[in-house]
C-alpha positions as CSV (number, residue, x, y, z in Angstrom):
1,X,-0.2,-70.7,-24.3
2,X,-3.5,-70.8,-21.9
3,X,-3.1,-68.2,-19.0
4,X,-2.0,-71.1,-15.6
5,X,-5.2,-70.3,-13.6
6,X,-7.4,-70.7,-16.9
7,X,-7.9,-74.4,-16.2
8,X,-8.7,-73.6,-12.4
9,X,-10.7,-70.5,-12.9
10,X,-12.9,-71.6,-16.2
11,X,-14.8,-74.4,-14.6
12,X,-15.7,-71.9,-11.7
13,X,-16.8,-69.5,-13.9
14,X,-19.2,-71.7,-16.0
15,X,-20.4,-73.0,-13.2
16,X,-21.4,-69.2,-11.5
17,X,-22.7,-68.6,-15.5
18,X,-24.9,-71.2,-16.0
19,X,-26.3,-70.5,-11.7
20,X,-27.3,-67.3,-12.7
21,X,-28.4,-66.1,-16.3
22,X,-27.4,-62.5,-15.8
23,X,-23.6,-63.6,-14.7
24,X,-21.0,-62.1,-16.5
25,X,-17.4,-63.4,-17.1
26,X,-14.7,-62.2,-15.1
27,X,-11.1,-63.5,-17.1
28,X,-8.3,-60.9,-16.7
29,X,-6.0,-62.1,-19.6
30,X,-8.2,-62.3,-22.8
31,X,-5.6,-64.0,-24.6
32,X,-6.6,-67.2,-22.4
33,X,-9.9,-67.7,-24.2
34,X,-9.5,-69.4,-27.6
35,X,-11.6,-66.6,-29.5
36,X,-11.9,-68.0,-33.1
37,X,-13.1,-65.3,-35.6
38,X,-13.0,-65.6,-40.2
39,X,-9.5,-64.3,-41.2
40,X,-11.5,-62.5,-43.8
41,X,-14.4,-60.6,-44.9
42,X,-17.2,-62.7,-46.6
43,X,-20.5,-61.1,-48.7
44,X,-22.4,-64.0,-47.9
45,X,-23.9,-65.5,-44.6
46,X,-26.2,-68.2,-43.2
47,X,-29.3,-66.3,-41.3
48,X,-30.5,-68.4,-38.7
49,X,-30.9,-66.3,-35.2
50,X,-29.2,-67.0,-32.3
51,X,-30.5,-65.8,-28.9
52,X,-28.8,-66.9,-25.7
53,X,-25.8,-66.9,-23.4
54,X,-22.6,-67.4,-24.8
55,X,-20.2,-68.5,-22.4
56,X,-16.7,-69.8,-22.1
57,X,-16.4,-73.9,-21.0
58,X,-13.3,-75.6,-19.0
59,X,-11.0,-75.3,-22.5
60,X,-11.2,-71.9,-23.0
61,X,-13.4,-71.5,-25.9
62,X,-16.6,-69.2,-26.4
63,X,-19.9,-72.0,-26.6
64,X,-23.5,-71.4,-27.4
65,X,-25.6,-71.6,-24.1
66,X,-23.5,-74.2,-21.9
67,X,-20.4,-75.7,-22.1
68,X,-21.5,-78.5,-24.9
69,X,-23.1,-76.1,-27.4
70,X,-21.6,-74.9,-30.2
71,X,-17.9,-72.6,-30.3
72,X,-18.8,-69.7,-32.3
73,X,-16.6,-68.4,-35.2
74,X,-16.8,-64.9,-35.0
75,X,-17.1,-62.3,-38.5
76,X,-14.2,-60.9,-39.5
77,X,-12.6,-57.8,-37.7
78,X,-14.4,-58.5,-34.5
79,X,-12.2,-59.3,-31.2
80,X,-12.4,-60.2,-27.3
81,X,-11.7,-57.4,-24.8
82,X,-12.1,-57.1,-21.2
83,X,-14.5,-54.4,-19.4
84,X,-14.0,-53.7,-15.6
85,X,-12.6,-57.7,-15.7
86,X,-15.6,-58.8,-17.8
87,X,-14.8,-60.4,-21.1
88,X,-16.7,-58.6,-23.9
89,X,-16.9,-59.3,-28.0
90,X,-16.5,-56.3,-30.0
91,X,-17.6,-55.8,-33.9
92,X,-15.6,-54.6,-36.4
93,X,-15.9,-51.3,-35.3
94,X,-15.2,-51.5,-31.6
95,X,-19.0,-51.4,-30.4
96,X,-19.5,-54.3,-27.7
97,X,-21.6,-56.9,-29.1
98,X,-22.5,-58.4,-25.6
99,X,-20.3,-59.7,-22.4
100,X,-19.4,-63.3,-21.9
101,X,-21.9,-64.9,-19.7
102,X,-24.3,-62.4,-20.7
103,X,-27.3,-62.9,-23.8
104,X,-26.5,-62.6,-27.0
105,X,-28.8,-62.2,-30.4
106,X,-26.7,-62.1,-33.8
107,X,-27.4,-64.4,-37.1
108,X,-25.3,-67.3,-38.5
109,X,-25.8,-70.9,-38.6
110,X,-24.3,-74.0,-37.4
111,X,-21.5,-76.5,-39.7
112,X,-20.7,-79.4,-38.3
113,X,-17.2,-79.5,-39.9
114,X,-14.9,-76.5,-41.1
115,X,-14.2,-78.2,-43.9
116,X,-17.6,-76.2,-45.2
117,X,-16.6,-73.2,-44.5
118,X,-13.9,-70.6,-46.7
119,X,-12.3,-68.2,-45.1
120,X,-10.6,-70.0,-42.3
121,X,-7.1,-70.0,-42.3
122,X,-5.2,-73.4,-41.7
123,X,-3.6,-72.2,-38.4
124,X,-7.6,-70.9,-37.7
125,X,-8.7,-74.1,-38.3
126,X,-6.2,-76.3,-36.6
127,X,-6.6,-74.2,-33.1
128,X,-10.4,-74.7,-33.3
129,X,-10.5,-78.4,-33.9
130,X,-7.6,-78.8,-31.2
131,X,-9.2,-76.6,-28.4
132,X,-12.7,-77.1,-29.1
133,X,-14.0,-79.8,-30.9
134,X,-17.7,-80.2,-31.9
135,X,-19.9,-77.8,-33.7
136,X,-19.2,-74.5,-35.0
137,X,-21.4,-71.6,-35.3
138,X,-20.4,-68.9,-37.5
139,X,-21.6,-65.8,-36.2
140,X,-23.0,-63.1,-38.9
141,X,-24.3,-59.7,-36.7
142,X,-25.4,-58.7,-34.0
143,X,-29.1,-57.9,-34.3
């Protein structure tokens, strides 16, 4: 269930994001934002580099530079907080990995279906081609 003032409050947001480069975020209920991550830990990963904003579109879900690139598919373990009301990603190990809005640089590569990918649950799956159809980027660290 989205948080009510998601679908007033995301559209504002991406629209102060994509104004200004150095914008952050601001969502106080993290559990709004469709964060997809693997439901388990994989050896092997796809090493393209990634360097950009990441930010969050009118649906809720984490994109690759503005609101029609890619939703990323976070690794395994890692999870969506909030800092002083800024939305940040977190590895495995609690360190922040960067705030919403905000650049990113971590490796991965881009599917067009989740059909290619293992370790996606069904449920995974389903919520990510409901909520935010398109590509997916499967994020592999933070570099």
């Amino acid at each position: 269930m989205r948080h009510p003032l998601l679908s007033l409050a995301a559209p504002v947001l991406a629209c102060l994001a994509a104004c200004d480069p150095s914008a952050s975020t601001s969502v106080d209920d993290p559990s709004a934002v469709v964060f997809l991550a693997l439901d388990t830990h994989q050896d092997m990963y796809m090493d393209a580099l990634f360097q950009g904003r990441v930010t969050l579109d009118a649906q809720g879900c984490l994109r690759l530079g503005s609101g029609a690139g890619d939703t990323v598919i976070w690794p395994h373990g890692y999870t969506l907080d909030t800092r002083g009301g800024t939305l940040v990603v977190k590895d495995a190990q609690g360190r922040e990995v960067g705030a919403v809005g905000g650049s990113f640089r971590f490796g991965g590569g881009e599917v067009t279906s989740l059909d290619q990918v293992n370790h996606v649950s069904a449920t995974t799956r389903t919520k990510a081609e409901e909520s935010c159809p398109g590509r997916y980027w499967f994020a592999s660290r933070s570099m």
